[in-house]
C-alpha positions as CSV (number, residue, x, y, z in Angstrom):
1,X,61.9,45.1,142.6
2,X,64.3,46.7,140.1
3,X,63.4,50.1,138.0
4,X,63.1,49.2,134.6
5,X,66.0,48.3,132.5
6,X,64.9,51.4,129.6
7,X,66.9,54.9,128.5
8,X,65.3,57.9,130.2
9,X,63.9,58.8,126.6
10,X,62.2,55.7,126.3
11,X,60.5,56.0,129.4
12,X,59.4,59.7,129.1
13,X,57.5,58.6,125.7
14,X,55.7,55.4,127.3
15,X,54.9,57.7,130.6
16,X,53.3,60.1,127.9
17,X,51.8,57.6,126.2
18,X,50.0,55.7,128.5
19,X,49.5,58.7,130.8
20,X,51.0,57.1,134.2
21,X,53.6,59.5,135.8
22,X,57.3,58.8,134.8
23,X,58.6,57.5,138.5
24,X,55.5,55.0,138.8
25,X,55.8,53.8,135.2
26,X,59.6,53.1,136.0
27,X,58.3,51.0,139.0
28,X,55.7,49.3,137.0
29,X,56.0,45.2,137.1
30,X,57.2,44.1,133.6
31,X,54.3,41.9,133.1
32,X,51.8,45.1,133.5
33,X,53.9,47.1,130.8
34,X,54.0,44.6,128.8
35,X,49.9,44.2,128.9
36,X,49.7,48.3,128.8
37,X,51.7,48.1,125.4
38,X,49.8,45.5,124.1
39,X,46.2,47.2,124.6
40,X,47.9,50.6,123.3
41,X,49.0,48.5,120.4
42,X,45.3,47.0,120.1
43,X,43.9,50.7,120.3
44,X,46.0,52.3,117.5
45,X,45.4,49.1,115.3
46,X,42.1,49.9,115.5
47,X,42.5,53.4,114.8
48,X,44.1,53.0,111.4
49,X,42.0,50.4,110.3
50,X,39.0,53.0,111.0
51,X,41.0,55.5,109.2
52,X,41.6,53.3,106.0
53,X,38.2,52.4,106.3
54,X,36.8,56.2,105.7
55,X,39.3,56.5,102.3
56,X,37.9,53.6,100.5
């Protein structure tokens, strides 16, 4: 399986982000990145949307 196809910068932030270590994110199938993203997407949505709810 090929590394991932990202800049180094990239993949220090999503290592960070999803707290997995930078050489196994870069190993990481795409399809499990992909549902990672997706799910820390999901969670911020949320977040915000809690947020706006406590200013109204």
């Amino acid at each position: 399986m090929r590394p991932l196809q990202i800049s180094a910068e990239t993949a220090v932030k999503l290592a960070e982000k999803l707290n997995v270590p930078l050489e196994q994110l870069m190993h990481m199938p795409q399809h499990i990145l992909m549902k990672k993203l997706m799910e820390l997407a999901q969670e911020s949505k949320e977040t915000e949307e809690t947020k706006g709810g406590d200013e109204s």
